[in-house]
GUNUZA-203038 format. One record per residue (C-alpha): x, y, z. Coordinates in steps of 0.25 Angstrom, whole numbers, padded with zeros to 4 digits, always signed. Layout:
// residues N
XYZ ...
***
This chain:
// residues 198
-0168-0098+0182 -0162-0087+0189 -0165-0072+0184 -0154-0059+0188 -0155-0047+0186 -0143-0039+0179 -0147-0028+0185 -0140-0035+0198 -0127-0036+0192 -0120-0039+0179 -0119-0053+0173 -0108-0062+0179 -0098-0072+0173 -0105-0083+0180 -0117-0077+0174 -0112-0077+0160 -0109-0092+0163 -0122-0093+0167 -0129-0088+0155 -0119-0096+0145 -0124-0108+0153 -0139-0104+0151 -0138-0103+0136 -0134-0116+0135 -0128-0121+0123 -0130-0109+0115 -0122-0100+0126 -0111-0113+0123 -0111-0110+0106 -0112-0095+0111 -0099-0095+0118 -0091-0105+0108 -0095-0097+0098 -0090-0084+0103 -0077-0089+0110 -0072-0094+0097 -0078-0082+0088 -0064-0077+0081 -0063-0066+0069 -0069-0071+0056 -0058-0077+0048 -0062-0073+0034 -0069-0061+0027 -0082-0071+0024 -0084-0074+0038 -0083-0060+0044 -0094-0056+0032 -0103-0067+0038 -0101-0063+0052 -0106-0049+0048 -0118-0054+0041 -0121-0060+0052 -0122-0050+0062 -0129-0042+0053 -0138-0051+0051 -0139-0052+0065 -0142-0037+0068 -0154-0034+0073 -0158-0049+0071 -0164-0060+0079 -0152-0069+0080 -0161-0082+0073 -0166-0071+0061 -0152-0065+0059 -0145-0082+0057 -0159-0082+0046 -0156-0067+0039 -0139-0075+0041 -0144-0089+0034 -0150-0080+0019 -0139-0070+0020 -0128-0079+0021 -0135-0089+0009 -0136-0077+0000 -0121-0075+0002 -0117-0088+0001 -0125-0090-0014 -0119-0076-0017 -0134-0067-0018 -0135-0053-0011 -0137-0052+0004 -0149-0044+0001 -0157-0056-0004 -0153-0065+0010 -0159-0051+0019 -0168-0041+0017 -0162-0030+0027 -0155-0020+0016 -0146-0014+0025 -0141-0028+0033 -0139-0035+0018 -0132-0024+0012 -0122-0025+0025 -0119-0039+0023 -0120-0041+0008 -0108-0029+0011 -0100-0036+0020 -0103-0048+0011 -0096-0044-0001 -0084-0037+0008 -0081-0046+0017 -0065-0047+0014 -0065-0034+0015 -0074-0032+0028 -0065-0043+0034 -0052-0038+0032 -0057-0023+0039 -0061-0033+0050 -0048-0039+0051 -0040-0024+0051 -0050-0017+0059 -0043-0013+0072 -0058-0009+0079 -0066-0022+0073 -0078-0017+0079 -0076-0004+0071 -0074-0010+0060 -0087-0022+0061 -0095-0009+0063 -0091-0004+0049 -0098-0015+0042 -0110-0013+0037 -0122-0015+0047 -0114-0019+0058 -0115-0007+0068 -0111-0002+0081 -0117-0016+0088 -0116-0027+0078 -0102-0023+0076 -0102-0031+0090 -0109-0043+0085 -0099-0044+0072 -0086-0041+0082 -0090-0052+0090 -0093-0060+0079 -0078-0058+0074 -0071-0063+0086 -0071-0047+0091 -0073-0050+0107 -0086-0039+0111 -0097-0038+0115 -0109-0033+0106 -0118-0022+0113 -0131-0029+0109 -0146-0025+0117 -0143-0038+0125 -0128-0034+0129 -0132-0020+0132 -0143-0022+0141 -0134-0032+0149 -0123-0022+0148 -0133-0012+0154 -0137-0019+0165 -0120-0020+0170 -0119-0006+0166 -0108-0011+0157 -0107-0011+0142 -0110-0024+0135 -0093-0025+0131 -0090-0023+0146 -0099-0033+0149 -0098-0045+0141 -0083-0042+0143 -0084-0042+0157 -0090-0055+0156 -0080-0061+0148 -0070-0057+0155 -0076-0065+0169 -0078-0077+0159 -0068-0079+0149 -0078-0078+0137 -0077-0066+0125 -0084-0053+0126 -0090-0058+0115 -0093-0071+0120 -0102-0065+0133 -0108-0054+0124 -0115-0068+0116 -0118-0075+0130 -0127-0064+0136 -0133-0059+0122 -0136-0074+0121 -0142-0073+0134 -0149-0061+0131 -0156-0068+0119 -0160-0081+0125 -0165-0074+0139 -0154-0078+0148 -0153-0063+0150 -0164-0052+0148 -0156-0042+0144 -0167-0032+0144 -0171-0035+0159 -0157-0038+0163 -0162-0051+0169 -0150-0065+0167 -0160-0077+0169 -0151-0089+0172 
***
Protein backbone atom coordinates (compact mmCIF):
# COMPACT_ATOMS: atom_id res chain seq x y z
CA UNK A 1 0.00 0.00 0.00
CA UNK A 2 1.14 3.34 -1.13
CA UNK A 3 0.07 6.47 0.79
CA UNK A 4 -0.29 10.37 -1.06
CA UNK A 5 -0.77 13.28 0.26
CA UNK A 6 -3.58 15.64 -1.20
CA UNK A 7 -1.96 18.29 -0.23
CA UNK A 8 0.36 17.46 -3.36
CA UNK A 9 -2.38 17.58 -5.79
CA UNK A 10 -5.91 16.95 -6.42
CA UNK A 11 -7.19 13.32 -6.86
CA UNK A 12 -7.04 12.10 -10.52
CA UNK A 13 -9.40 10.16 -12.81
CA UNK A 14 -6.84 7.22 -12.61
CA UNK A 15 -7.11 7.67 -8.98
CA UNK A 16 -10.86 7.61 -8.73
CA UNK A 17 -10.34 4.17 -10.69
CA UNK A 18 -8.14 3.32 -8.34
CA UNK A 19 -10.13 3.90 -5.35
CA UNK A 20 -13.33 2.03 -7.03
CA UNK A 21 -10.85 -0.73 -7.46
CA UNK A 22 -9.91 -0.73 -3.84
CA UNK A 23 -13.46 -1.09 -2.46
CA UNK A 24 -13.93 -3.89 -4.15
CA UNK A 25 -17.22 -5.30 -4.52
CA UNK A 26 -18.95 -2.67 -2.52
CA UNK A 27 -17.43 0.21 -4.87
CA UNK A 28 -18.95 -2.17 -7.90
CA UNK A 29 -23.07 -2.09 -5.97
CA UNK A 30 -21.71 1.57 -5.30
CA UNK A 31 -21.57 2.48 -8.73
CA UNK A 32 -24.55 0.18 -10.32
CA UNK A 33 -26.49 1.55 -7.90
CA UNK A 34 -26.04 5.10 -8.43
CA UNK A 35 -25.56 4.95 -12.45
CA UNK A 36 -29.14 3.52 -12.57
CA UNK A 37 -30.58 5.85 -9.77
CA UNK A 38 -33.69 7.62 -11.63
CA UNK A 39 -36.78 9.94 -10.03
CA UNK A 40 -39.04 7.94 -7.80
CA UNK A 41 -41.94 6.81 -9.84
CA UNK A 42 -44.71 6.95 -7.33
CA UNK A 43 -45.57 9.23 -4.23
CA UNK A 44 -44.85 5.95 -1.76
CA UNK A 45 -41.34 5.68 -2.90
CA UNK A 46 -40.45 9.31 -2.84
CA UNK A 47 -41.98 9.29 0.99
CA UNK A 48 -39.51 6.39 1.74
CA UNK A 49 -36.72 7.89 0.35
CA UNK A 50 -37.25 10.83 2.67
CA UNK A 51 -37.56 8.65 5.55
CA UNK A 52 -34.53 7.26 4.82
CA UNK A 53 -32.41 10.13 4.66
CA UNK A 54 -33.78 11.29 7.63
CA UNK A 55 -33.19 8.58 9.40
CA UNK A 56 -29.86 8.70 7.94
CA UNK A 57 -28.93 12.29 9.46
CA UNK A 58 -26.52 12.54 11.85
CA UNK A 59 -26.53 8.52 11.77
CA UNK A 60 -23.98 5.82 11.57
CA UNK A 61 -24.89 4.34 8.29
CA UNK A 62 -25.68 0.51 10.13
CA UNK A 63 -27.74 2.49 13.18
CA UNK A 64 -29.85 4.62 10.55
CA UNK A 65 -30.87 0.80 8.19
CA UNK A 66 -31.91 -0.35 12.28
CA UNK A 67 -33.86 3.13 13.35
CA UNK A 68 -35.11 2.45 8.97
CA UNK A 69 -36.04 -1.51 9.62
CA UNK A 70 -38.89 -0.34 13.12
CA UNK A 71 -39.96 2.94 11.22
CA UNK A 72 -40.83 1.31 8.12
CA UNK A 73 -42.61 -1.81 10.21
CA UNK A 74 -44.79 0.71 11.96
CA UNK A 75 -45.95 2.18 8.62
CA UNK A 76 -46.48 -0.83 7.12
CA UNK A 77 -48.91 -2.31 10.15
CA UNK A 78 -50.35 1.35 9.97
CA UNK A 79 -49.21 2.49 13.86
CA UNK A 80 -47.58 6.11 14.42
CA UNK A 81 -44.05 6.75 13.52
CA UNK A 82 -43.54 7.94 17.09
CA UNK A 83 -43.70 4.25 18.31
CA UNK A 84 -40.89 2.96 15.74
CA UNK A 85 -38.38 6.16 17.03
CA UNK A 86 -38.07 8.13 19.84
CA UNK A 87 -36.37 11.29 18.37
CA UNK A 88 -39.59 13.67 18.53
CA UNK A 89 -38.63 16.05 15.93
CA UNK A 90 -37.19 13.22 13.32
CA UNK A 91 -40.69 11.14 13.72
CA UNK A 92 -42.93 14.02 13.45
CA UNK A 93 -40.88 14.85 10.06
CA UNK A 94 -41.63 11.67 8.52
CA UNK A 95 -44.82 10.52 10.05
CA UNK A 96 -45.70 14.14 7.93
CA UNK A 97 -44.13 13.24 4.92
CA UNK A 98 -46.03 9.81 5.58
CA UNK A 99 -49.38 10.82 5.53
CA UNK A 100 -48.48 13.65 2.52
CA UNK A 101 -46.74 11.76 0.26
CA UNK A 102 -49.18 12.33 -2.95
CA UNK A 103 -49.02 15.70 -2.22
CA UNK A 104 -45.21 15.94 -1.44
CA UNK A 105 -44.60 13.99 -4.57
CA UNK A 106 -46.44 15.88 -6.97
CA UNK A 107 -44.59 19.46 -5.64
CA UNK A 108 -41.38 17.42 -6.49
CA UNK A 109 -42.43 16.61 -9.80
CA UNK A 110 -43.36 20.71 -10.66
CA UNK A 111 -40.78 22.14 -8.60
CA UNK A 112 -38.44 24.00 -11.18
CA UNK A 113 -35.40 24.19 -8.42
CA UNK A 114 -35.85 20.41 -6.82
CA UNK A 115 -33.17 21.20 -4.51
CA UNK A 116 -35.27 24.21 -3.25
CA UNK A 117 -38.14 22.55 -2.99
CA UNK A 118 -36.46 18.86 -1.00
CA UNK A 119 -35.08 21.61 1.43
CA UNK A 120 -38.80 22.44 2.19
CA UNK A 121 -39.65 19.20 3.59
CA UNK A 122 -39.55 18.88 7.05
CA UNK A 123 -36.09 17.89 8.57
CA UNK A 124 -34.44 17.91 5.40
CA UNK A 125 -31.99 21.08 5.56
CA UNK A 126 -29.40 22.98 3.69
CA UNK A 127 -27.07 19.57 3.43
CA UNK A 128 -29.48 16.60 3.42
CA UNK A 129 -31.45 18.32 0.68
CA UNK A 130 -28.28 16.82 -1.19
CA UNK A 131 -28.49 13.26 0.01
CA UNK A 132 -32.54 13.19 -0.97
CA UNK A 133 -31.63 14.98 -4.52
CA UNK A 134 -29.24 12.36 -5.09
CA UNK A 135 -31.39 9.80 -3.87
CA UNK A 136 -34.12 11.24 -6.71
CA UNK A 137 -31.89 10.81 -9.79
CA UNK A 138 -31.09 14.86 -9.13
CA UNK A 139 -27.04 14.56 -10.41
CA UNK A 140 -24.96 16.44 -7.23
CA UNK A 141 -22.99 16.26 -5.06
CA UNK A 142 -23.73 16.34 -1.26
CA UNK A 143 -21.47 18.83 0.80
CA UNK A 144 -20.74 16.31 3.61
CA UNK A 145 -17.56 16.66 6.31
CA UNK A 146 -15.88 13.93 4.03
CA UNK A 147 -16.71 15.92 0.58
CA UNK A 148 -15.68 19.16 2.17
CA UNK A 149 -12.28 18.37 3.63
CA UNK A 150 -11.34 16.77 0.02
CA UNK A 151 -12.94 19.72 -1.57
CA UNK A 152 -10.49 21.89 0.70
CA UNK A 153 -7.52 20.18 -0.01
CA UNK A 154 -8.18 21.04 -4.13
CA UNK A 155 -9.18 24.48 -3.09
CA UNK A 156 -12.47 23.73 -5.01
CA UNK A 157 -16.00 23.08 -3.66
CA UNK A 158 -17.26 19.66 -3.29
CA UNK A 159 -19.87 20.06 -6.68
CA UNK A 160 -16.63 21.41 -8.58
CA UNK A 161 -15.02 18.54 -7.54
CA UNK A 162 -16.97 15.36 -7.96
CA UNK A 163 -17.95 17.04 -11.16
CA UNK A 164 -14.57 17.52 -12.31
CA UNK A 165 -14.09 14.05 -11.89
CA UNK A 166 -17.05 12.90 -13.67
CA UNK A 167 -16.45 14.76 -16.28
CA UNK A 168 -12.58 12.95 -16.86
CA UNK A 169 -14.49 9.46 -16.21
CA UNK A 170 -17.78 9.31 -17.60
CA UNK A 171 -19.41 8.59 -14.10
CA UNK A 172 -22.39 10.98 -12.49
CA UNK A 173 -21.67 13.84 -10.10
CA UNK A 174 -23.46 11.77 -7.95
CA UNK A 175 -21.87 8.80 -8.74
CA UNK A 176 -18.01 10.20 -7.67
CA UNK A 177 -19.58 12.01 -4.75
CA UNK A 178 -20.71 8.05 -3.27
CA UNK A 179 -17.10 6.75 -4.38
CA UNK A 180 -14.95 9.02 -2.31
CA UNK A 181 -17.39 9.51 0.66
CA UNK A 182 -17.23 5.59 0.56
CA UNK A 183 -13.58 5.82 0.65
CA UNK A 184 -13.67 8.22 3.25
CA UNK A 185 -15.69 5.87 5.45
CA UNK A 186 -13.87 2.73 4.90
CA UNK A 187 -10.20 4.40 5.19
CA UNK A 188 -9.30 4.35 1.65
CA UNK A 189 -8.89 8.16 2.10
CA UNK A 190 -8.27 10.18 5.60
CA UNK A 191 -10.31 12.86 4.78
CA UNK A 192 -9.10 14.67 7.78
CA UNK A 193 -5.33 14.18 7.15
CA UNK A 194 -5.75 14.44 3.45
CA UNK A 195 -3.89 11.17 3.02
CA UNK A 196 -5.30 8.54 -0.20
CA UNK A 197 -3.85 5.11 1.02
CA UNK A 198 -3.95 2.80 -2.04
Amino acid sequence: MTARSLRDGPITADELRAILAALGEQGREDVEWSEAVSLPETAEAFALEAIWVICNSGMKHSVARLIEGRVMAAIREGRPVSEAFGHKGKSAAMQTIWDGREGYFQGLLSADDRLAFLESLPWIGAITKFHLAKNCGVDCAKPDVHLQRLAAFDNDDCQSLCARLAAATGYRVATVDLILWRACATGVIDSRAGVLKL
